[in-house]
C-alpha positions in Angstrom: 0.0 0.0 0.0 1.1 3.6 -0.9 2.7 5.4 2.2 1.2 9.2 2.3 3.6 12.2 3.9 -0.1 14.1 3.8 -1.7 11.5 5.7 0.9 10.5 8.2 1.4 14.6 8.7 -2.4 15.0 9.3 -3.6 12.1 10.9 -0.5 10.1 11.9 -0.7 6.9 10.0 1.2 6.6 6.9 -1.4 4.5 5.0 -4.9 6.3 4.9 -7.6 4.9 6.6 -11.0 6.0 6.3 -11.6 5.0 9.6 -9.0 7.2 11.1 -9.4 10.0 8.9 -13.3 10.1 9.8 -12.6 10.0 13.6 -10.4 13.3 12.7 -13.0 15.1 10.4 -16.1 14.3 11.7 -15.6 16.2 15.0 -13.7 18.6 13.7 -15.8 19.8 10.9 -18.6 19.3 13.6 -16.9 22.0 16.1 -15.4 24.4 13.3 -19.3 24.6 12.0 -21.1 24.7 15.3 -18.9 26.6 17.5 -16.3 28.3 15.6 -18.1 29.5 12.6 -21.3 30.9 14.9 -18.9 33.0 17.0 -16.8 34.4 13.6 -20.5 35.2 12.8 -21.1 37.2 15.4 -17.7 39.0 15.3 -18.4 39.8 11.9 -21.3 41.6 13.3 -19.4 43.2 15.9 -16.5 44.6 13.9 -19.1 46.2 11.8 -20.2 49.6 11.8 -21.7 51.5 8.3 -20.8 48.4 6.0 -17.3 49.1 6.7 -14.9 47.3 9.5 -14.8 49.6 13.1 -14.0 48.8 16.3 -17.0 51.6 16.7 -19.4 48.9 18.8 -15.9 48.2 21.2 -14.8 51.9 21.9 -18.8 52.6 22.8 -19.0 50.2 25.2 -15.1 50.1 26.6 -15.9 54.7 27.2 -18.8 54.5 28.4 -19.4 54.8 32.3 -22.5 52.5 31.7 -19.8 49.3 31.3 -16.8 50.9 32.9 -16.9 53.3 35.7 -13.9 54.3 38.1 -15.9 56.2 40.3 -18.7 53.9 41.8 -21.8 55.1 42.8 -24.3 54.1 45.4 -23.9 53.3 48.9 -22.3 49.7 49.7 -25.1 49.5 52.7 -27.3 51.6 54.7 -29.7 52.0 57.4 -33.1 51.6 56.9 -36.3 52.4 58.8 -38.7 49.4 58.3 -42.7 50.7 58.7 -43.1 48.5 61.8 -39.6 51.3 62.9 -37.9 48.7 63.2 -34.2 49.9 61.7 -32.3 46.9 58.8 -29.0 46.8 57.2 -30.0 46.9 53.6 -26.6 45.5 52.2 -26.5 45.5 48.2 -23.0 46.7 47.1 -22.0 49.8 44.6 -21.8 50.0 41.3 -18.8 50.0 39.1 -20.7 49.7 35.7 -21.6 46.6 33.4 -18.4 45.0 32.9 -16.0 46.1 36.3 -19.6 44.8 38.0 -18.7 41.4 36.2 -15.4 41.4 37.3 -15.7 42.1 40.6 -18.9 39.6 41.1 -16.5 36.9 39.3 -13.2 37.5 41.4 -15.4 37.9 44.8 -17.2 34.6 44.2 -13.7 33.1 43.6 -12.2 34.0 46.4 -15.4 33.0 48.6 -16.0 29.5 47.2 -12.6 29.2 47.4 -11.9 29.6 51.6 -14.9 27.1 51.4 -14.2 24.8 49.5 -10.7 24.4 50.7 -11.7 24.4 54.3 -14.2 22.1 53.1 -11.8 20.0 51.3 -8.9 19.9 54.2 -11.1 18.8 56.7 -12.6 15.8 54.7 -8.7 14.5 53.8 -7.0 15.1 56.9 -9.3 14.3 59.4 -11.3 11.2 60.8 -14.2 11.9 63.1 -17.8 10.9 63.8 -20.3 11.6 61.5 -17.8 12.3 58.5 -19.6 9.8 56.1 -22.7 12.1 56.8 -20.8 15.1 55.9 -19.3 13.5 52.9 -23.1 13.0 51.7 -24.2 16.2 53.0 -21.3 18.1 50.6 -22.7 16.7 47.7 -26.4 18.2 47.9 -25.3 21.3 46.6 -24.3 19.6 43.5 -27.8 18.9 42.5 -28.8 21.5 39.9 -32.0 23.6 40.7 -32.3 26.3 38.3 -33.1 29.3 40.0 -35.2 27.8 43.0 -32.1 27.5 44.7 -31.5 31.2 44.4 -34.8 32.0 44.9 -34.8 30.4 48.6 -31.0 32.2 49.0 -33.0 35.5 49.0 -35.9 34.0 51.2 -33.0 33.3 53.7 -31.6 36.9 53.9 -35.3 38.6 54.1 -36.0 39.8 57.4 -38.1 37.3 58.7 -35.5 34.3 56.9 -33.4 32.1 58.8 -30.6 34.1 58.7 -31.9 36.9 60.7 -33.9 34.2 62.8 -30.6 31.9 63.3 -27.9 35.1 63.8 -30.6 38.0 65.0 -33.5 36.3 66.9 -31.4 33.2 68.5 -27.7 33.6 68.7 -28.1 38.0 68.6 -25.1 38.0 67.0 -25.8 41.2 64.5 -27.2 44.1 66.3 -29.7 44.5 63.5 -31.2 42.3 60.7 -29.4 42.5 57.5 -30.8 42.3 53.7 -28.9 41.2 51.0 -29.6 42.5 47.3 -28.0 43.4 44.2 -24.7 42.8 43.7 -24.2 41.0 47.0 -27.0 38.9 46.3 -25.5 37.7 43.6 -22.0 37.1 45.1 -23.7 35.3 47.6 -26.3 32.6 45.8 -23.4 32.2 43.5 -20.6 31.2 46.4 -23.2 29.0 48.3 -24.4 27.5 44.4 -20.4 26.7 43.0 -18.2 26.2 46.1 -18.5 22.4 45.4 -16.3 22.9 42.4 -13.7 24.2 44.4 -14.1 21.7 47.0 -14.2 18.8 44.6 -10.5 19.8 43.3 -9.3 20.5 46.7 -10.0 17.8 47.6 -8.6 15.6 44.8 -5.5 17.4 45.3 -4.9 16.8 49.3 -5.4 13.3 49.0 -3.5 13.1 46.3 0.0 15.0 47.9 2.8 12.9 48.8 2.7 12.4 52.5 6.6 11.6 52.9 7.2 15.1 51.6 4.9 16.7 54.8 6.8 14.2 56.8 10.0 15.6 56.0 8.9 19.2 57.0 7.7 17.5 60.2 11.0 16.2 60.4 12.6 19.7 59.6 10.4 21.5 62.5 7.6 22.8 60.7 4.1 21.8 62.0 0.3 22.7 62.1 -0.3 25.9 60.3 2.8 27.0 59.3 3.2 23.1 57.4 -0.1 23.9 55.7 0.7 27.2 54.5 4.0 26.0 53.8 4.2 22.8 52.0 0.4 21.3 51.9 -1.5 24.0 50.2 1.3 25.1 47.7 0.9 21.7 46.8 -2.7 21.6 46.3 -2.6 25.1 45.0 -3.0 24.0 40.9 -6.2 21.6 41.7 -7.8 25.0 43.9 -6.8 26.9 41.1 -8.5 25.1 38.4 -11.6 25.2 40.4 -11.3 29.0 41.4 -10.9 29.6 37.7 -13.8 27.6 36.8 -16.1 29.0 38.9 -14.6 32.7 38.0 -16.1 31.3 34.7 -19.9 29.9 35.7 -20.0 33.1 37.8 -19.8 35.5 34.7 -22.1 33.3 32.6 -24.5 32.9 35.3 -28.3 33.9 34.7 -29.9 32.4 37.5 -28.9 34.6 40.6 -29.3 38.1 38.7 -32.3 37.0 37.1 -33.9 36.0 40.9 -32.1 39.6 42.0 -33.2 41.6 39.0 -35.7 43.9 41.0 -32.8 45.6 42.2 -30.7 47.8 39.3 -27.7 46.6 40.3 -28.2 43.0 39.8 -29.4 44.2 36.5 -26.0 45.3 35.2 -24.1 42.4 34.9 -23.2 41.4 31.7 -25.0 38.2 31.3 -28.1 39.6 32.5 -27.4 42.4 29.6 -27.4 39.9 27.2 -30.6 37.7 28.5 -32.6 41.1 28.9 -32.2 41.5 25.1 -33.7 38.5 24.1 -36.8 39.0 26.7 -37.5 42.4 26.0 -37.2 41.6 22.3 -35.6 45.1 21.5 -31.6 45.0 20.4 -31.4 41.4 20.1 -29.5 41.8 17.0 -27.5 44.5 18.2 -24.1 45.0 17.1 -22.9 46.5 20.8 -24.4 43.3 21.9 -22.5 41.3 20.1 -19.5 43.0 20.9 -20.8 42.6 24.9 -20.9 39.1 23.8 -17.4 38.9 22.8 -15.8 40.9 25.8 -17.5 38.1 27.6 -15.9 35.4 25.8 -12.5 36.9 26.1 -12.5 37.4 29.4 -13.5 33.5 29.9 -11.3 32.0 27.8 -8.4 34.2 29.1 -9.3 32.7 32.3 -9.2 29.0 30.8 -6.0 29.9 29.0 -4.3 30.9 32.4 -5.2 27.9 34.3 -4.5 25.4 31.2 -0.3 25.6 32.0 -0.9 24.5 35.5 -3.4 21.7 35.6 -5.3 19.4 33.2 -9.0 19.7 32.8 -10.2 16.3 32.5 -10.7 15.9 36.2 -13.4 18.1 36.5 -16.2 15.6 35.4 -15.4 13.0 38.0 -13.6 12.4 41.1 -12.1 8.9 41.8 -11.8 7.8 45.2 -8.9 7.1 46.9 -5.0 8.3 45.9 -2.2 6.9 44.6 -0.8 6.8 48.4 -2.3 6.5 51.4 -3.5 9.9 52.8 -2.8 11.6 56.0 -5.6 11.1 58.2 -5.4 11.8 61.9 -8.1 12.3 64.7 -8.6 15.9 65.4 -7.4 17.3 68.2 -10.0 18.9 70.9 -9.8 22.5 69.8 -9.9 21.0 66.0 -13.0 18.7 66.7 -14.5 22.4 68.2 -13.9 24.1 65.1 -15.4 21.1 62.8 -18.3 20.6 64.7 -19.4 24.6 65.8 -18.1 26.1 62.4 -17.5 23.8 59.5 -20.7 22.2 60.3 -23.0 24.9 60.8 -21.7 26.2 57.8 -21.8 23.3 55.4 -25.4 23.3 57.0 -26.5 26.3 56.2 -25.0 26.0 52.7 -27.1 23.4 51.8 -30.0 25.0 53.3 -31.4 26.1 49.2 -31.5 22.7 47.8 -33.7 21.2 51.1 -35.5 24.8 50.8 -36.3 23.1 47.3 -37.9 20.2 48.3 -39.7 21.9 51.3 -41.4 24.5 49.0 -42.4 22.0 46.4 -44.3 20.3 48.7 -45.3 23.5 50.8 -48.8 25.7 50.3 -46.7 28.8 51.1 -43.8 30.2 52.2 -44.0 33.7 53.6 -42.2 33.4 57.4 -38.7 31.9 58.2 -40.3 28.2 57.3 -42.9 27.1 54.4 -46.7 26.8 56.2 -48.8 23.7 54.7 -47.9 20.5 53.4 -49.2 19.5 50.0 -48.5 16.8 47.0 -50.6 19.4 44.5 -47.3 20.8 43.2 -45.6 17.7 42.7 -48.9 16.1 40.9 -48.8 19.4 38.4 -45.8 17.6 36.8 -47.6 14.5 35.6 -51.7 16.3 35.5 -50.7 19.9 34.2 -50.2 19.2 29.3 -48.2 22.5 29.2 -45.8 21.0 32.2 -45.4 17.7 30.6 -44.3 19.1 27.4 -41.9 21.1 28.8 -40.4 17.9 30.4 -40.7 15.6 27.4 -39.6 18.4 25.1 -36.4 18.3 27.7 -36.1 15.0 27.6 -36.1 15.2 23.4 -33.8 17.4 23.6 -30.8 16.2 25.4 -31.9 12.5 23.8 -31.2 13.8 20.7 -27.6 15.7 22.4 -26.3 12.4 23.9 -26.6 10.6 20.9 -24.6 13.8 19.1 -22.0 14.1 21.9 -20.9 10.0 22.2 -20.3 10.0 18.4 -18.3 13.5 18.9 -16.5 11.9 22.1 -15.4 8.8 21.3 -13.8 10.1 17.6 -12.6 13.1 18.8 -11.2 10.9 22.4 -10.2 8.1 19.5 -8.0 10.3 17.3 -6.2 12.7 19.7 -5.4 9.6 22.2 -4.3 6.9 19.7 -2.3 8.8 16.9 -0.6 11.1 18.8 1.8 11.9 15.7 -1.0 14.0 14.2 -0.8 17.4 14.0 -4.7 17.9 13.9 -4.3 16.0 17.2 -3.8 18.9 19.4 -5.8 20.9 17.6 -9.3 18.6 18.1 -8.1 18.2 21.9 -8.4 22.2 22.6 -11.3 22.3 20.4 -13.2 19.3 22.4 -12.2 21.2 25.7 -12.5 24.7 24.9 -16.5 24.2 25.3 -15.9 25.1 28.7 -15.3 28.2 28.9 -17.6 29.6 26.4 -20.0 31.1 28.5 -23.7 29.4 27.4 -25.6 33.0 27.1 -22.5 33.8 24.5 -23.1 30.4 22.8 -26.4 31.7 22.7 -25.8 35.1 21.0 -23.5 33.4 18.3 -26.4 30.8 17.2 -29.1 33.5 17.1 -26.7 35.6 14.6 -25.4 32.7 12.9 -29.0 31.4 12.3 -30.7 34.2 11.5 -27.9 34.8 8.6 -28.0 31.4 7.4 -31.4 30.0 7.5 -33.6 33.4 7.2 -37.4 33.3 6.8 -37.7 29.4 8.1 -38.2 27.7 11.2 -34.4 28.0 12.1 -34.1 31.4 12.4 -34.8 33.1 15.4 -35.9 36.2 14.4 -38.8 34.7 13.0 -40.9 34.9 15.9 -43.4 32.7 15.6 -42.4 30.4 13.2 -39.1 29.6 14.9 -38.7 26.0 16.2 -35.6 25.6 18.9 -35.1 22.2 18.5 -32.5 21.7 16.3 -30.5 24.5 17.6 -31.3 23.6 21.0 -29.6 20.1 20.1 -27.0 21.6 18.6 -25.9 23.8 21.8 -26.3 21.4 24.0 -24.0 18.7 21.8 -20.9 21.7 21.7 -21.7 23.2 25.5 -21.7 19.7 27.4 -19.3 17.9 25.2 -16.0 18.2 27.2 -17.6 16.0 30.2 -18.1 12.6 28.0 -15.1 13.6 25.8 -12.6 13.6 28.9 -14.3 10.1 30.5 -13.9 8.4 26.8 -10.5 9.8 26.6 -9.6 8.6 30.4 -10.9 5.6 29.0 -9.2 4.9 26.1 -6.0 5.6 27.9 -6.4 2.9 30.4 -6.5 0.6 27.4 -3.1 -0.7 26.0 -2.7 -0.1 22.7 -1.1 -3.3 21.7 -4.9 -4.8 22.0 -5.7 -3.3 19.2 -2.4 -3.9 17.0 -3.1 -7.2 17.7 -6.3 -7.5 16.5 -5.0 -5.4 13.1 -1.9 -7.8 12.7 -4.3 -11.1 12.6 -6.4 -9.3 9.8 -9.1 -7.5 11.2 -9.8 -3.8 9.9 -9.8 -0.9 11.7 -13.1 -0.4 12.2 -13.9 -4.1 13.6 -10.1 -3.3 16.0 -12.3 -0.2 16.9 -16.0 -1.2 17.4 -14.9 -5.1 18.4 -12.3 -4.5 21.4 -11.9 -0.8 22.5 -15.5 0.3 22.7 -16.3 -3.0 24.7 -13.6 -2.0 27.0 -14.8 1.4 27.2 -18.1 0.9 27.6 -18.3 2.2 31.5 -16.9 5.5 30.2 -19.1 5.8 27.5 -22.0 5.1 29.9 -20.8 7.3 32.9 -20.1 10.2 30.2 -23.4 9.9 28.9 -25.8 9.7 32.3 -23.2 13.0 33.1 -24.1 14.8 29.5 -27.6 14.0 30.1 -28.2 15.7 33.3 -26.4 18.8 31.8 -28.4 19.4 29.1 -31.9 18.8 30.9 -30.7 21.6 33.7 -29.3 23.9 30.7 -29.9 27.0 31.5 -28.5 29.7 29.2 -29.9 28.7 26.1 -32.5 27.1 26.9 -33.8 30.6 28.8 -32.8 32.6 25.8 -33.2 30.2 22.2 -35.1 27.9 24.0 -38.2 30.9 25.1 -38.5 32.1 21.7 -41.4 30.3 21.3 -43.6 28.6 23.9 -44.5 25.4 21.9 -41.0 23.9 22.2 -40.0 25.2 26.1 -37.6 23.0 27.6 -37.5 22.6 30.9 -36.0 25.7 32.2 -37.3 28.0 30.1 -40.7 27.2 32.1 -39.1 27.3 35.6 -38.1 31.0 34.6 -41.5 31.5 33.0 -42.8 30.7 36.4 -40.2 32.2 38.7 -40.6 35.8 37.0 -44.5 36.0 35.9 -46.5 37.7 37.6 -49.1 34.6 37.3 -46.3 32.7 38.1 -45.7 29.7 40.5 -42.4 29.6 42.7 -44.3 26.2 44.0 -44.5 25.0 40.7 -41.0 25.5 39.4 -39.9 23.8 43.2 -41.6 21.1 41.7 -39.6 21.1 38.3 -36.5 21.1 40.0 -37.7 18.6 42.3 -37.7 16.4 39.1 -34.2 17.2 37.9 -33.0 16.8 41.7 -34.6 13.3 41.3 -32.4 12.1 37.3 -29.4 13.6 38.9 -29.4 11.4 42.0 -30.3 8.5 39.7 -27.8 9.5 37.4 -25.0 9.5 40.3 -26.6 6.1 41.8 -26.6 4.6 38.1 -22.7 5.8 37.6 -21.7 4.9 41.3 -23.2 1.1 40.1 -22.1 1.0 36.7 -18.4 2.5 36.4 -17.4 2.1 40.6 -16.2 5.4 40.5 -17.7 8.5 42.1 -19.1 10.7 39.6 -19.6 14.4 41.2 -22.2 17.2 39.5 -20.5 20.5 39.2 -23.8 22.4 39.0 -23.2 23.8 35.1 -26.1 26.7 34.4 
């Protein structure tokens, strides 16, 4: 057979296969059309301005004290006089425009979730005590994705009558007056308490995964408690935090689901996600060029942010956590003052913290909720999902969707996982590895944005474009985000999978005459199979609880609402039902606990929800 310089340069084998070459091109034409092509689309629109190219839509936004103000305004708290004269800290933060707003929501949430989730982490490595199994279960309830319920009870518990005030003002009188919590501190808040699993999950990886000989040694050398952690334990660790401080920097500017709950106060209202969303609500400067330049400053910022964690650490941990190390870890008993600390603050806090997904379940099946705790107990809610047509088509419509996503992601997983693992001679290779990856950190609402221009260009006056109002159907499109947003979670468990598979099994099977594609479908996928299951259940449960296009593409047109375009239906309306949309996330509570059961059973490995919006 002829040898190929083209084809050993491209794809790394010498001979062309069809097999091989597809595994390169069908991914890769997939992402270039889907992901890379919609965003040149809407930079096209961005960098116009008259017909001619202009960075005019840029300098408006980047001069303007609307996005960019030096001098804040507003008051970071006050005083107020309640009618009852009853005097409240009204705490909401000050404003720095649209974009320095971002920033500074983004950075603050990082640093929160980040003295969580490493406090978090620490305690669960180092130390044995009673109870810990229950507080290893306990950490994980804030990984169950509630679109905007969860946020909505974060606000109930900062109201004056919530259980903050009652738990801090009423029982312990630890504030001397009640505080209130709005606008940009709302949102720095729902977030940290939302994504501070993230951080804990790759803390936590990384403490049990450190060397214990080298802490021994600066044992050895004199250094001990504090001064050994600050010293030698968490510079070691520091890469994993990173990775999930940068992440969450990233969910926190994408986020929709805290300044949407927020939005009756301004401030909450100038972020630049909620920018963006408002748009496609309001129906007025959806096609805006300065939005899609918005759009773009978003997505630079995010990716910069990916880009600057990418040298330290590898990403394909963030889908799953294995248990267990490559050593054993240091575990000791805690000392008395230690077991104080665990049990009077780390507990009350990871208590409190996971206070908005059981505030979920209790308003679901609650008649109301206007005091510190819901009044009534009811099944009504709960019964909508199954009695209630328009409810049920929002679920099956879901469930359509993201069918139709999986099916799209395993074929773009396991060839894009296939090529870059096996022919690692290829100089495409690296290039379909960042492009499988890169997915996440495109912020959804900017994902969002790209599709509607790209659409709209493409396929104008029929069903797929979304400008035409009424005749727009979100289906396809809605598969087609969801396929490019959650694809790095079942491309990284294929390609952890594939890896653990020699590949002299293979080369085996080619050298006693099989083909390729029998060497492909007849022994790796077989031996893979776990991976591809566990990557699926994982991709699934993203794309029911997508948020950001399914709020924005996916309300276009009520007909085809998936899920969580009807919970923000219901959690903004003014007919709305906060009940109801308990209810709905109820439901996805429910697939993603069966979805971590399922994985727990079917790959023995522990699979851990990062709460994606």
């Amino acid at each position: 057979m002829k040898v190929s310089k083209w084809s050993e340069n491209l794809f790394g084998t010498p001979i062309f296969d069809p097999v091989v070459t597809a595994s390169f091109m069908f991914p890769l034409l997939y992402l270039v059309a889907f992901l890379i092509i919609p965003v040149l689309t809407m930079l096209a629109v961005a960098f116009e301005y008259n017909g001619h190219f202009s960075f005019h839509w840029f300098t408006s936004i980047l001069t303007s004290d609307y996005y960019i103000s030096f001098r804040p305004t507003g008051e970071f708290y006050r005083l107020i006089t309640m009618p009852n004269g009853e005097q409240i800290y009204y705490v909401q933060g000050v404003d720095f425009g649209v974009i320095l707003n971002s920033l500074l929501v983004s950075i603050s949430v990082m640093i929160l979730t980040t003295i969580l989730g490493t406090i978090f982490a620490f305690v669960m490595a180092r130390y044995d005590f009673p109870g810990k199994n229950i507080v290893r279960i306990l950490l994980f309830v804030p990984l169950l994705v509630t679109p905007f319920v969860n946020v909505f009870i974060v606000k109930k518990m900062f109201l004056p009558n919530g259980l903050i005030n009652w738990l801090f003002f009423d029982m312990l009188h630890l504030f001397p007056h009640r505080i209130v919590i709005d606008g940009l501190v709302g949102v720095i808040v729902a977030q940290t308490m939302t994504y501070y699993p993230i951080v804990y999950l790759n803390a936590y990886a990384s403490f049990i995964n450190i060397d214990p000989t080298l802490e021994e040694q600066a044992e050895n050398l004199g250094s001990s408690s504090f001064h050994l952690f600050r010293t030698v334990t968490f510079p070691l660790a520091l890469p994993g935090i990173a990775a999930g401080a940068t992440l969450v920097g990233i969910f926190s500017l994408e986020d929709l689901a805290a300044p949407i709950v927020f939005q009756g106060n301004a401030l909450a209202r100038k972020l630049m996600s909620f920018q963006i969303y408002s748009a496609f609500t309001s129906g007025f400067n959806v096609g805006s060029p300065q939005l899609a330049a918005l759009a773009l400053i978003m997505l630079t910022i995010a990716i910069l942010m990916f880009l600057g964690i990418r040298k330290y650490v590898s990403l394909r941990q963030y889908a799953m956590l294995s248990k267990g190390g490559r050593w054993k870890p240091r575990v000791a008993k805690p000392k008395g003052w230690q077991a104080v600390l665990i049990y009077l603050v780390v507990l009350p806090m990871l208590l409190i913290s996971i206070f908005p997904q059981v505030g979920v379940v209790l308003l679901a099946f609650s008649e109301s909720w206007s005091g510190t705790w819901p009044q009534g107990f009811t099944t009504a809610h709960i019964q909508s999902i199954i009695t209630q047509p328009d409810i049920e088509r929002v679920i099956m419509n879901s469930v359509m969707y993201s069918t139709a996503a999986i099916i799209v992601i395993l074929l773009l997983s396991l060839t894009a996982s296939y090529a870059s693992s096996r022919f690692k001679k290829s100089k495409l290779g690296p290039v379909l590895d960042s492009l499988s990856t890169i997915p996440i950190a495109v912020p959804g609402i900017v994902i969002a944005m790209s599709y509607f221009f790209f659409f709209a260009k493409v396929f104008p006056d029929t069903p797929l474009d979304p400008t035409n109002l009424l005749g727009f159907n979100p289906a396809m499109v809605l598969v087609l985000a969801y396929s490019i947003r959650r694809l790095p979670f079942a491309a990284r468990s294929i390609s952890a999978g594939i890896q653990q598979v020699h590949v002299s099994l293979e080369e085996a099977a080619l050298n006693l005459g099989a083909g390729r594609w029998k060497a492909l479908t007849g022994i790796l996928m077989p031996l893979i199979l776990l991976n591809l299951l566990g990557g699926a259940m994982l991709s699934f449960v993203y794309c029911m609880s997508e948020t950001s296009v399914g709020i924005t593409l996916g309300s276009i047109n009520p007909e085809y609402y998936p899920i969580t375009a009807r919970m923000v239906e219901l959690m903004t309306s003014a007919v709305g039902s906060a009940n109801l949309a308990a209810a709905l996330g109820v439901f996805l509570m429910t697939v993603q606990i069966i979805a971590i059961v399922l994985a727990n059973v079917i790959t023995k490995q522990r699979y851990s929800f990062i709460g994606l919006t």
